[in-house]
ZAMARGU-4260 file (C-alpha; in steps of 0.2 Angstrom, whole numbers, plus 5000, padded with zeros to 4 digits):
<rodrens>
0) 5153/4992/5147 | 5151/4986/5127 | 5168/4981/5120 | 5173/4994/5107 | 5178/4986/5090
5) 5193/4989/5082 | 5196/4986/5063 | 5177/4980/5062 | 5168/4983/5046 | 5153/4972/5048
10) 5136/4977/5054 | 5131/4959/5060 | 5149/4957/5070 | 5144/4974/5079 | 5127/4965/5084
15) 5131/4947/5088 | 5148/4952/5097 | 5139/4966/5106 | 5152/4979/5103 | 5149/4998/5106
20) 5140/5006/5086 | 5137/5025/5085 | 5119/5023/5076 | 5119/5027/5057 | 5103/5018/5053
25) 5094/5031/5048 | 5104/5029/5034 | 5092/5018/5028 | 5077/5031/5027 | 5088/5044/5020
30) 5093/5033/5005 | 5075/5028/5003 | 5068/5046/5006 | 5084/5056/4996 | 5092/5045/4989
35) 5095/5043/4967 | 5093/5027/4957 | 5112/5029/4960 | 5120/5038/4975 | 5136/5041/4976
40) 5145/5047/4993 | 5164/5054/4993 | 5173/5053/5008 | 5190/5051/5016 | 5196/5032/5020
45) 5193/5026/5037 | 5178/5035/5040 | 5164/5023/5038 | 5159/5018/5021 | 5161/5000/5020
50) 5152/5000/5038 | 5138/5010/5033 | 5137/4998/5015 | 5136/4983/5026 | 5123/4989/5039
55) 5110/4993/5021 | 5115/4975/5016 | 5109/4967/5032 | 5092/4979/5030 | 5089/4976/5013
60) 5095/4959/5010 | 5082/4944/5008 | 5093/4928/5018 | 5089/4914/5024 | 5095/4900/5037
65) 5103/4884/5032 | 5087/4876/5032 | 5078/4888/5019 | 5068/4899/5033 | 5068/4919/5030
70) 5082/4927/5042 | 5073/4940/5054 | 5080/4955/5050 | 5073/4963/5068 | 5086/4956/5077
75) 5102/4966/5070 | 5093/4982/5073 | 5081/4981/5088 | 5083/4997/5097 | 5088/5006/5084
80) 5085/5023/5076 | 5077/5016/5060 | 5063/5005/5070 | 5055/5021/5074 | 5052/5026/5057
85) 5038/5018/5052 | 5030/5004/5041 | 5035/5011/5024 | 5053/5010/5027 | 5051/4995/5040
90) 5042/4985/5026 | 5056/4986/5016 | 5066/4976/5030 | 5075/4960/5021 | 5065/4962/5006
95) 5078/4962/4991 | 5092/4951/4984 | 5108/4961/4985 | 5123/4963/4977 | 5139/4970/4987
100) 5154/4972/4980 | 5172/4980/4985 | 5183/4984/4974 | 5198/4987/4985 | 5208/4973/4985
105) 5213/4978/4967 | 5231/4987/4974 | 5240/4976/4963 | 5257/4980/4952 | 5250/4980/4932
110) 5234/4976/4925 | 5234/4958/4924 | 5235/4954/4944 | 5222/4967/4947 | 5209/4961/4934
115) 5212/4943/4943 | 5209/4950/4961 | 5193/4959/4954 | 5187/4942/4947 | 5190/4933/4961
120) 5180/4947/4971 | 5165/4943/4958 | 5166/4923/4959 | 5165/4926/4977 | 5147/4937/4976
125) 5142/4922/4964 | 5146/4911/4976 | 5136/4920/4990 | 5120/4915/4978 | 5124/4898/4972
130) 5108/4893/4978 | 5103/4899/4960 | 5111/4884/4953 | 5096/4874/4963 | 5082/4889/4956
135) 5066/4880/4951 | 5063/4895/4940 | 5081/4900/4932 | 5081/4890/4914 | 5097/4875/4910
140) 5104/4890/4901 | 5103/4903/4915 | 5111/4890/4925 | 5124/4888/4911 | 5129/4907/4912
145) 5126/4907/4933 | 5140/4893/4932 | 5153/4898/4920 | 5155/4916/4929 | 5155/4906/4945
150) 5171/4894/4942 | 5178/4906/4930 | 5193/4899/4920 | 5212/4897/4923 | 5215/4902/4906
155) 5233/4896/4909 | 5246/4888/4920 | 5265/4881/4919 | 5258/4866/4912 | 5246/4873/4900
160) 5245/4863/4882 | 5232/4872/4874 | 5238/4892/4875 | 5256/4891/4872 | 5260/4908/4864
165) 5259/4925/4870 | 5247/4931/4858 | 5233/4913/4865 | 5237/4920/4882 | 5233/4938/4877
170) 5216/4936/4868 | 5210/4923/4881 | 5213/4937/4894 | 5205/4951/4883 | 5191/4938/4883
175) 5190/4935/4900 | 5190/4954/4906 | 5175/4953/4893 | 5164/4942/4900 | 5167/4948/4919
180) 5165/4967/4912 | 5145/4964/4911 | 5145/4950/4926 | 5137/4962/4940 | 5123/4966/4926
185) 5120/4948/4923 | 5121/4941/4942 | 5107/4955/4945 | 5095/4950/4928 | 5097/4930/4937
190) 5091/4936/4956 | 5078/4947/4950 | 5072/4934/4939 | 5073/4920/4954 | 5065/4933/4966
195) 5054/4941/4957 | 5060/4956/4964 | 5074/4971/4958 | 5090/4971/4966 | 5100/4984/4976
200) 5119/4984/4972 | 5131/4992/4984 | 5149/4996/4978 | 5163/5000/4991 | 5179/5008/4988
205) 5177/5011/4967 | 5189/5022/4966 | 5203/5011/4973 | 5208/5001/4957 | 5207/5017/4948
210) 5221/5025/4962 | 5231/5011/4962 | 5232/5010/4942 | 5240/5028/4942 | 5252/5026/4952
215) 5254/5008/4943 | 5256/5016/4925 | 5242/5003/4920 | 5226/5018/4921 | 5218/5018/4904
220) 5217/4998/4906 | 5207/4998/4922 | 5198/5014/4919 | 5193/5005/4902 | 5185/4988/4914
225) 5177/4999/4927 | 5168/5008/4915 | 5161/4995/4907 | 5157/4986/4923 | 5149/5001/4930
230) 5140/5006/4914 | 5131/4988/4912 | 5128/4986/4932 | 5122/5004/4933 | 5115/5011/4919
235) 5106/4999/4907 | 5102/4987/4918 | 5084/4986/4919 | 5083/4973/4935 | 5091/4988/4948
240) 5082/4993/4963 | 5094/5004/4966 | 5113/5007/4968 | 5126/5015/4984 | 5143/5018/4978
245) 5156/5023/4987 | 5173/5030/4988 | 5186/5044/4992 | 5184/5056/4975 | 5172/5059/4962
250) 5177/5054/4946 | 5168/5057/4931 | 5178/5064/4917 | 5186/5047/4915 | 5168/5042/4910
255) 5168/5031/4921 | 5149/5033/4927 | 5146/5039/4905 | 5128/5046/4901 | 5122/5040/4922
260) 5106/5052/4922 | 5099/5043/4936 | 5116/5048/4948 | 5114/5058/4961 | 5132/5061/4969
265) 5135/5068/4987 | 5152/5073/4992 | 5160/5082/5008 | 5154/5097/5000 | 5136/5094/4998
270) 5122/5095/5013 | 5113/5079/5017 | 5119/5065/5021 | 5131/5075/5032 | 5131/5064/5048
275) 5131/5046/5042 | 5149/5045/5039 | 5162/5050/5054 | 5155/5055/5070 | 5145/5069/5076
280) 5151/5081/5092 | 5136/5071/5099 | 5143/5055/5095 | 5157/5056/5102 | 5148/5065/5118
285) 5139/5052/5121 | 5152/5040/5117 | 5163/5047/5129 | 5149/5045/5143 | 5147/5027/5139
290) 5167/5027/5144 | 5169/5038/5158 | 5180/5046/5151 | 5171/5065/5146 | 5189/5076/5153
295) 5194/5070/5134 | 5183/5080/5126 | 5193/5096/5122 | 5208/5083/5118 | 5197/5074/5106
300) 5190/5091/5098 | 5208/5097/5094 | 5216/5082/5089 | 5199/5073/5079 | 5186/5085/5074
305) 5189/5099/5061 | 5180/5090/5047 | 5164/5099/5039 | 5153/5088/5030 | 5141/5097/5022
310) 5134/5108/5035 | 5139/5098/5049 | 5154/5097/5061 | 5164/5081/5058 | 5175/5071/5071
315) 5187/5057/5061 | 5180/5041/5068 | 5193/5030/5068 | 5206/5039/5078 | 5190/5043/5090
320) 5189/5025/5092 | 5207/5019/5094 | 5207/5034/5108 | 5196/5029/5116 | 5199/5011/5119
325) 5218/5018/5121 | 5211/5030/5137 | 5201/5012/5143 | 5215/5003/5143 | 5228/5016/5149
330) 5221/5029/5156 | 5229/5046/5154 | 5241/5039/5137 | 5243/5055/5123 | 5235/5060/5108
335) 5241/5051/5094 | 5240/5053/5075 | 5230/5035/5073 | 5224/5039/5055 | 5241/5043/5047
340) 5245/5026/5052 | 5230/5020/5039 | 5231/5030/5025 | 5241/5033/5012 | 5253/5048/5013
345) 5262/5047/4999 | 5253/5063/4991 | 5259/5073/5003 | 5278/5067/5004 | 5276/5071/4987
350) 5270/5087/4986 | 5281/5091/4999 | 5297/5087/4991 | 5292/5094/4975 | 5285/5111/4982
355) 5289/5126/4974 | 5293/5143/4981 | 5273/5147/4983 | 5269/5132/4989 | 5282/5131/5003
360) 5274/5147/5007 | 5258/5140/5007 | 5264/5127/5016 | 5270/5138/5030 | 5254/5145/5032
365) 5244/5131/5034 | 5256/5120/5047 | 5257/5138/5056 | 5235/5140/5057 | 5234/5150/5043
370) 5222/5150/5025 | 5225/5147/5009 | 5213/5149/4995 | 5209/5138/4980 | 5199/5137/4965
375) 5187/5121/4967 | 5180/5108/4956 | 5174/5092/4963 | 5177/5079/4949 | 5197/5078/4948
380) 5205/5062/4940 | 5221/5054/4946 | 5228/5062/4931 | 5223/5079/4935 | 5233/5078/4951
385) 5249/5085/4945 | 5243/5094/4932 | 5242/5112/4940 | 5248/5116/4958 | 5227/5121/4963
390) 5224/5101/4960 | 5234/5094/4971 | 5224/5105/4985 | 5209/5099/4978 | 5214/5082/4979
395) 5219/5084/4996 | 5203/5095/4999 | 5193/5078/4996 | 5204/5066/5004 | 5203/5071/5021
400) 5220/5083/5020 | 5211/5100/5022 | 5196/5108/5029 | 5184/5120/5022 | 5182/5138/5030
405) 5173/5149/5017 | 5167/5148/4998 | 5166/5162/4989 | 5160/5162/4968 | 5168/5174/4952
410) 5161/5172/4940 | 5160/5154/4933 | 5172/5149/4947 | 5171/5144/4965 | 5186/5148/4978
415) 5187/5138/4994 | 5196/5144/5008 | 5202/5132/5017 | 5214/5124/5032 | 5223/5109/5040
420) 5206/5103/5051 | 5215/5097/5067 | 5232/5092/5075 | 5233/5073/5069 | 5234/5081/5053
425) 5244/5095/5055 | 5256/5081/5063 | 5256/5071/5046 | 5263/5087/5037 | 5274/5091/5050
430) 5281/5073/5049 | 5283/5075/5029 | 5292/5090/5031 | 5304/5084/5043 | 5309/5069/5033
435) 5310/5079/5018 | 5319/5091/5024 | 5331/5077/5034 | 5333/5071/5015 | 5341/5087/5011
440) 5354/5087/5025 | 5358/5071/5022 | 5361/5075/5001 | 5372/5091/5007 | 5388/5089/5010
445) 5392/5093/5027 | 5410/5093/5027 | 5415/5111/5023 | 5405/5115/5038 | 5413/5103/5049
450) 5431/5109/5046 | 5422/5129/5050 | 5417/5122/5068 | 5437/5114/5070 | 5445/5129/5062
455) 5433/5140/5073 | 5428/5148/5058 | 5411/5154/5064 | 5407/5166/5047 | 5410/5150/5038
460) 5396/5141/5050 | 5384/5153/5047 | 5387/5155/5029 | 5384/5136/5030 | 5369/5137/5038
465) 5360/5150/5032 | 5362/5141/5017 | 5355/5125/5021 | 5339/5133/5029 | 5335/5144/5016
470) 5331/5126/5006 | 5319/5122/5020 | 5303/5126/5025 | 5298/5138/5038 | 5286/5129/5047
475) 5300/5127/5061 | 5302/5145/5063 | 5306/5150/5082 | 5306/5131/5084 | 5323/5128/5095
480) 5321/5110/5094 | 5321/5111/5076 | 5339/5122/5074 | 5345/5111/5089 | 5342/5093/5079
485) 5348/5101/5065 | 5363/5106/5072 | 5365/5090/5083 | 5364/5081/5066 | 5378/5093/5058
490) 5389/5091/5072 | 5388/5071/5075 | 5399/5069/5059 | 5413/5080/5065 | 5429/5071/5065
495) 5439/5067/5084 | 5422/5072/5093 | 5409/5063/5101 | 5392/5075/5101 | 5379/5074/5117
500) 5364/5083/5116 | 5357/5091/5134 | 5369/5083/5147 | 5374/5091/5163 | 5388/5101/5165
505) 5393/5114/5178 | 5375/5120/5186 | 5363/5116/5170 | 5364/5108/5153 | 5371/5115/5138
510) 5365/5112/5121 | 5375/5101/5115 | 5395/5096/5120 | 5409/5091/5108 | 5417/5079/5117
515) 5438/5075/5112 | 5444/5059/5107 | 5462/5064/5110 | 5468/5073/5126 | 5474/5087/5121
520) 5459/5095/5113 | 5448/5104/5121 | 5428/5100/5123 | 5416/5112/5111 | 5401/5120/5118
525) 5386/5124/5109 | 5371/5135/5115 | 5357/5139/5107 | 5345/5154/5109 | 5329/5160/5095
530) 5322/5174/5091 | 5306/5181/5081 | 5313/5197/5073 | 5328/5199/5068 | 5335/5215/5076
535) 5333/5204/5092 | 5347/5191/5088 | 5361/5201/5094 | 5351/5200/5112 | 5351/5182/5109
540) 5369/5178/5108 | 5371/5188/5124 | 5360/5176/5132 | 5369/5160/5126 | 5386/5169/5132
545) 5378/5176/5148 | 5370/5156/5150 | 5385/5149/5148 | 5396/5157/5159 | 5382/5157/5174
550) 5380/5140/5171 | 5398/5138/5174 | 5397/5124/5158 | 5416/5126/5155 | 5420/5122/5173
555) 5410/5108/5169 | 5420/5100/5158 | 5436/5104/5164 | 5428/5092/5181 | 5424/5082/5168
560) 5442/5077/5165 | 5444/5087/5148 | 5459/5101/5145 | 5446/5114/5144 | 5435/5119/5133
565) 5428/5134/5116 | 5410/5139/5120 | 5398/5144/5104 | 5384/5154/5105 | 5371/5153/5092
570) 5356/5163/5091 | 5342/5158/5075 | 5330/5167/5068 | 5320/5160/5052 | 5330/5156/5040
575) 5346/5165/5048 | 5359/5163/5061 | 5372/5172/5069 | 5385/5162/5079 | 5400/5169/5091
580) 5414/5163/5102 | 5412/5168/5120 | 5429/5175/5125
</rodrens>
């Protein structure tokens, strides 16, 4: 049984340590067959990009050993789809220098650090061809150029003599940003000119600095730098092959990709390509064979699958993985929402706490199985997000966050319909919610309420109440553990008592028990009961009585030790309550 690889993100590791791949290769002929001078592919994070960049680098790639000796290529894909596909694409096998470069180590707090972090990701590409600094055919000044965008330059330290004021600083890191801007370009004209042959350049993650900038307030700057890094690289460079980027959105009216004729873009919405990131139902079929573990399959399909790429159904392949190897090594464990753990959700909290009134009714749609629909448009920039409430679907559309169901056009326009695509995610917003929500009972104070429950003021309780629900969303609706958190949490702050949540009393367990700190008081019982329709609450509060006294839960008590005890019944209906005292 191969070792399934957790975290990996390198084709050769897959190969030399023998661990389980689902078979992308074909990747290879597609890009070759479909692909444009420049392909871009949109998809959500953690579902394969940098994986899929990394097996067309060992393909493409033209290495060799320590001792100058070309690399076999055969051996990372012997027994693979893409040795069956011929000698024009097999010919092609470790034939071209290659450039690989991921930009997502650029999450850094202003524009400085991140420019850095970029550099150093560039320096470290160089360094990956110093041999060029050895080149028979590169000239003394191509080696010149080679060397000073391989060491870069400090430009400045605590001990610095020669830039002492802010505006030397300033200008030799204007400079800098410069030179590095047009560095990709240059690294591709010196291995072209070494090999004799155009290059391939595979971007991963573009998106990330431009993400990370937004939310950093430092976006025009890094937009500015991509741009012209892209633009050089990309577009007027006459020693590229051809180029693979990658990342979560398509962006173009920041201009990054400015006047790229030769891009041809493919995102969730577009067919081809469809398979070759995420995993396919028979992916995971036959994954679950190799495992012995095919009773999962129905748990995986709710919990994973959901995503439509293209024309084809989608599983998300890292939480396929991680439940996998979970089921290997505890067999019979639960679902989990794995991805959530990964990826940033800080687009949903947000949306969530600053939903309006339609889009907490959206909201309780979606969590609930239902549709919503939304105008589409596939380029969106991070400053787009919040501009009108359809972008922030769009943006969750693309990310991963929703599912499509049906397009229809009007006019210019194009309308998706779309959903939550499985249960991990559905558990993400569910999540949100309840910590949002937690954020308003914490805010609110809770102390007229209390004084209702100890004055036995129950018109004041559900006054209260009703109140504080109609702020919520009503995702929780007929959800008893919902109203009985939030009425656990209410209570625990009432003064002299001791709450405890479902512990035996009498014959059964009550909902929740006020226990007296002083002798004399008497215990307060709390049950709860919900209903669907509101001409059914009445009935409700019955029950909690009729419960309560079968139950014997004041009999309880009183064996218990307590005086006695004042017994609330409480029945919840949406956003409603009605709450009595059982005489």
């Amino acid at each position: 049984m191969l070792k399934i690889g957790i975290g990996y993100e390198n084709y050769k590791e897959f190969i030399e340590n023998n661990l389980y791949y689902v078979d992308k290769t074909l990747l290879v002929r597609d890009i070759l067959d479909k692909g444009g001078k420049v392909t871009l592919f949109t998809r959500p994070r953690r579902f394969g990009k940098t994986l899929a960049l990394s097996m067309l680098r060992t393909f493409f790639e033209l290495e060799y050993d320590r001792d100058g000796t070309t690399i076999d290529k055969n051996q990372y894909f012997s027994g693979k789809k893409i040795m069956l596909c011929g000698d024009d694409i097999l010919s092609k096998m470790g034939q071209y220098p290659v450039i690989k470069l991921s930009l997502k180590s650029a999450k850094q707090p202003d524009f400085r650090t991140a420019f850095f972090k970029l550099r150093e990701e560039i320096i470290s590409e160089f360094d990956r061809h110093d041999y060029l600094v050895n080149s028979d055919i590169l000239s003394p000044k191509d080696k010149e150029i080679f060397n000073n965008l391989l060491n870069g330059e400090i430009l400045w330290n605590s001990k610095s003599e020669t830039l002492h004021t802010k505006e030397d600083q300033q200008k030799a890191f204007i400079e800098e940003c410069g030179k590095y801007s047009t560095s990709l370009k240059t690294l591709a004209t010196l291995l072209k000119k070494h090999h004799k042959k155009n290059v391939i350049i595979l971007l991963d993650e573009y998106d990330v600095p431009l993400e990370n900038s937004y939310f950093n307030d430092f976006y025009s700057d890094m937009v500015s730098f991509i741009r012209s890094l892209f633009e050089s690289a990309l577009k007027t460079n006459d020693a590229l092959e051809f180029a693979v980027v990658t990342g979560c959105l398509r962006i173009s009216k920041e201009s990054i990709f400015t006047g790229l004729n030769n891009l041809e873009i493919y995102s969730i919405r577009n067919a081809g390509f469809d398979e070759y990131f995420g995993f396919t139902h028979e992916d995971v079929v036959k994954m679950l064979k190799e495992y012995n573990i095919t009773n999962a399959s129905d748990i995986l399909k709710e919990w994973y699958d959901g995503y439509l790429f293209g024309n084809t159904e989608i599983y998300n392949p890292w939480s396929v993985i991680k439940y996998i190897k979970s089921q290997v090594e505890q067999p019979g464990c639960f679902a989990e929402p794995y991805w959530s753990n990964t990826s940033s959700n800080s687009i949903i909290k947000d949306m969530v706490k600053n939903a309006d009134d339609n889009a907490k009714r959206e909201l309780d749609l979606l969590v609930n199985g239902g549709t919503i629909e939304k105008r589409i448009h596939d380029d969106i920039t991070y400053d787009d997000i919040y501009a009108e409430p359809d972008n922030l679907w769009n943006f969750l559309f693309f990310t991963g966050y929703m599912r499509k169901v049906s397009e229809r056009k009007v006019g210019r326009d194009i309308f998706m319909t779309m959903r939550i695509p499985n249960e991990e995610i559905a558990s993400i917003y569910d999540h949100q919610i309840r910590l949002w929500f937690d954020d308003i009972v914490r805010a609110t104070d809770q102390n007229a309420f209390r004084q209702a429950v100890l004055n036995r003021d129950t018109d004041a309780m559900e006054d209260f109440l009703t109140s504080l629900m109609e702020k919520s969303i009503s995702t929780f609706d007929c959800s008893e553990s919902f109203y009985h958190g939030l009425l656990l949490s209410l209570l625990c702050g009432v003064p002299r008592y001791t709450p405890r949540s479902n512990r035996e009393s009498g014959d059964g367990r009550p909902d929740i028990i006020l226990y007296p700190d002083r002798p004399k008081d008497p215990a307060l019982i709390f049950e709860l009961k919900t209903r669907k329709k509101f001409n059914e609450m009445d009935a409700g509060l019955n029950e909690a009585f009729d419960q309560i006294k079968e139950k014997k839960y004041a009999e309880g008590v009183i064996e218990d030790g307590y005086i006695g005890s004042v017994s609330f019944g409480i029945c919840f209906c949406k956003k409603s309550c009605i709450i009595g005292l059982l005489n």
